[in-house]
C-alpha positions in Angstrom: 0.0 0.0 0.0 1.2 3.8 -0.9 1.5 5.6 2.2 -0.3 8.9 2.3 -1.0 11.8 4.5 -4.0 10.2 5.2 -2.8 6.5 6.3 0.0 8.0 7.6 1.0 11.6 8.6 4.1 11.4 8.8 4.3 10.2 5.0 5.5 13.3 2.5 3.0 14.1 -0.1 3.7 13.2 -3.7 5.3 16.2 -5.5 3.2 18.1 -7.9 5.3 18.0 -11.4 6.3 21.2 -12.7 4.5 22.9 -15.5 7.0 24.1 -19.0 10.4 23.4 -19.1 13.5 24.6 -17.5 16.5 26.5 -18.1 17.9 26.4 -21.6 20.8 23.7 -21.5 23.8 24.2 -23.9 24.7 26.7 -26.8 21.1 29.7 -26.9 19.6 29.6 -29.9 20.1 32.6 -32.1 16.9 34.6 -33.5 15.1 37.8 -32.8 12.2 35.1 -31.1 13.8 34.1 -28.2 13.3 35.7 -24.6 17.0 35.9 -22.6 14.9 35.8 -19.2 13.0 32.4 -20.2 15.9 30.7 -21.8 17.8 31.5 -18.6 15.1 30.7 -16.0 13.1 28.5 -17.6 9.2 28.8 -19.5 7.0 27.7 -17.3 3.8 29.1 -19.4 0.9 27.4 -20.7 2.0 27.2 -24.4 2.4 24.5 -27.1 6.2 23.3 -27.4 7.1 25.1 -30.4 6.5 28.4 -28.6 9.1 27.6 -25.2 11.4 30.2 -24.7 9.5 32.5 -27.1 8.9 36.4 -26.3 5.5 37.1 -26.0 5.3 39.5 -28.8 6.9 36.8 -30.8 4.6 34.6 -30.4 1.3 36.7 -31.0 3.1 37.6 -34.2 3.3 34.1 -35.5 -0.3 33.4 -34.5 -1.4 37.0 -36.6 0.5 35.3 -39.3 -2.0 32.4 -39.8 -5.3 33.1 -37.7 -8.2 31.6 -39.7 -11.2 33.8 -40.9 -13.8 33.2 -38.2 -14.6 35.5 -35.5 -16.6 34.3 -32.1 -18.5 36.9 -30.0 -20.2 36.3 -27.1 -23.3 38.8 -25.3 -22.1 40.0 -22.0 -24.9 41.9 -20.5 -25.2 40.2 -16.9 -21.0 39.6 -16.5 -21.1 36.0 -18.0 -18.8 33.2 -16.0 -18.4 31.7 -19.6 -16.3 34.1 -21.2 -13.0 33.1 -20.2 -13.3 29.6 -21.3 -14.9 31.1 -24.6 -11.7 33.0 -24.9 -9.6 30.0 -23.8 -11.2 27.8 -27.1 -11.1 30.5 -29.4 -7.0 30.7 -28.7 -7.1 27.2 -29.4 -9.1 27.1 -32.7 -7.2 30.1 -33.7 -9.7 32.4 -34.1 -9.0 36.0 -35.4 -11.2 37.6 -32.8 -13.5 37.3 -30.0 -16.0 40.2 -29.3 -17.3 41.1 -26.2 -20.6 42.8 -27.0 -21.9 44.5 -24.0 -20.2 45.3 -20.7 -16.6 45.5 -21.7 -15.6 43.7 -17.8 -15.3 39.6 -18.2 -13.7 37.5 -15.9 -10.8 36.6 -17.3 -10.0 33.5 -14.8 -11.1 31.0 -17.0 -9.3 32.2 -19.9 -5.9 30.9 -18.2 -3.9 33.8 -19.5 -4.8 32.7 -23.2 -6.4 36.6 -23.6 -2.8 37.8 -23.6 -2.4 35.9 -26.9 -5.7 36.5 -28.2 -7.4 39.6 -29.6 -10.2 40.6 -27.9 -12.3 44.0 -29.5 -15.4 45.1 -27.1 -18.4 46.4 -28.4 -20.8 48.4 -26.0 -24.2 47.8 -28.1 -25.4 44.8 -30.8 -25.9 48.2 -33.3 -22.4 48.9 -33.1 -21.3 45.4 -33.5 -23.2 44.3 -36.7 -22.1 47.9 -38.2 -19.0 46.5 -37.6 -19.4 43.4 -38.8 -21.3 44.2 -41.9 -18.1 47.0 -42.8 -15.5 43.7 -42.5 -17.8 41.7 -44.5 -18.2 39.1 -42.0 -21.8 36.7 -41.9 -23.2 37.3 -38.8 -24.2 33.3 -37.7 -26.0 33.0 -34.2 -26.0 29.9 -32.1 -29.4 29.2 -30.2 -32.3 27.1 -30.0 -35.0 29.3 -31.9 -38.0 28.2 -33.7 -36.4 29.1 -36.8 -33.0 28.0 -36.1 -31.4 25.1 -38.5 -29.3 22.5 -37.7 -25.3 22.9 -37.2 -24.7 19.9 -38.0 -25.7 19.9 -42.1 -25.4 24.0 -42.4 -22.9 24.8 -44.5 -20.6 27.9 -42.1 -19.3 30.4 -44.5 -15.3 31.0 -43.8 -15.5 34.4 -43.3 -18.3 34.5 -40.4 -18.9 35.9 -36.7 -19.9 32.9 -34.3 -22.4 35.2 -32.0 -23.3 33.4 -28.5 -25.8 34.4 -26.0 -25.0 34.7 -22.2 -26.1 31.4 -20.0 -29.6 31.6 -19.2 -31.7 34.5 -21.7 -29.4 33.0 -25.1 -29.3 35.4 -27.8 -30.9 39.2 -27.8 -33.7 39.8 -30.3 -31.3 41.8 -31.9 -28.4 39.4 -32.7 -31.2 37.0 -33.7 -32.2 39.5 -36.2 -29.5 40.6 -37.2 -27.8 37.4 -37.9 -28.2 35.7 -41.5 -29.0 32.3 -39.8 -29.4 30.9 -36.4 -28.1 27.5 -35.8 -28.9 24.6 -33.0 -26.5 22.0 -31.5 -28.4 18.5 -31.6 -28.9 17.4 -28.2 -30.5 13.8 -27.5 -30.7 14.2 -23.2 -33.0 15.7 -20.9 -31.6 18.8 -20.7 -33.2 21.8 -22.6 -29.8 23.5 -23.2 -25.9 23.0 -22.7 -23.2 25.3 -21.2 -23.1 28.5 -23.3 -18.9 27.2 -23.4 -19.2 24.2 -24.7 -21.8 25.1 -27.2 -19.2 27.9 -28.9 -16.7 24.9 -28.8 -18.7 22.6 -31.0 -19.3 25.2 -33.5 -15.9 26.4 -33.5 -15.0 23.2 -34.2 -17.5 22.6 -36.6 -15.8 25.7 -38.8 -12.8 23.7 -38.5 -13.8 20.7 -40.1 -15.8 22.6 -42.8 -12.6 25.0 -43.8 -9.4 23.5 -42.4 -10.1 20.0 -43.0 -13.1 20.1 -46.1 -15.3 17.9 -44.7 -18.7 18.5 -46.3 -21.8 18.9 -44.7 -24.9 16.5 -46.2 
């Protein structure tokens, strides 16, 4: 049997491995990329490999170099919890914004610092959102269960689009819903009437992905 605090106190708990990497060893790497204070300490950040030891503004520069051509913005009129994790995916799908329409304060804790490499434009009101939208000539596309919404999973996303999500609870202002060019539902087969406002931007993120990065067709 493993000892532990618990069967026995006077056993030492198991060490929590280190996030990153540490110090650089041998020769540093030449290039305008790396950061003399990480190689020399150690990158202990939340990035993929091919970014360790990279400056900051390095590394958002690469990303600006290849973002793909869908936006995500997310309604933020009661201080949504879901933001940061909206954030968080976005980063991750490589989205070339997210737009906060609303109050311009999110809480940024379950981003996990991935804001700092992802663009984020606020928006006070849905007006001067779709003005904006409409000038970048970006499809506004909704997510929400509507009378009239259609189905994700066979709707063809346009690549250069604006994913809109409503905050948890009230979904999508009128306005977004009218203003958008569709409104698309997430099949759900449980109990539930809705999912997590998070996990309902991931699956269409995702869904752009297959459709533009990978060609799948939708039947």
């Amino acid at each position: 049997m493993i000892e532990s605090p618990e069967t026995n106190p006077a056993a030492e708990p198991s060490a929590v491995p280190e996030v990153g990497v540490g110090p650089w060893e041998g020769p540093w790497p030449e290039g305008e990329q790396w950061d003399p204070e990480l190689l020399a300490a150690g990158d202990r950040r939340n990035v993929v490999d091919e970014y360790r030891y990279w400056k900051h503004e390095a590394i958002v520069a690469d990303l600006d170099s290849k973002r793909h051509e869908f936006h995500v913005a997310i309604e933020n009129w009661q201080h949504d919890l879901n933001i940061g994790s909206v954030v968080r995916t976005a980063n991750a799908f490589l989205a070339k914004e997210v737009h906060i329409i609303g109050r311009r304060r999110w809480n940024r804790r379950g981003a996990m610092v991935t804001d700092r490499y992802q663009h984020v434009r606020h928006h006070p009101t849905v007006e001067e959102f779709t003005a904006w939208a409409r000038s970048e000539g970006l499809v506004i596309i909704g997510i929400d269960n509507f009378p009239d919404s259609v189905p994700l999973e066979t709707y063809d996303l346009p690549r250069n689009c604006v994913l809109v999500f409503g905050q948890e609870g009230p979904g999508l202002t009128p306005e977004v819903h009218q203003a958008a060019e569709a409104t698309l539902s997430i099949a759900q087969f449980g109990s539930t009437r809705s999912m997590n406002a998070s996990a309902a931007a991931a699956i269409a993120m995702h869904g752009w992905v297959r459709r533009h990065v990978f060609g799948q067709k939708v039947s």
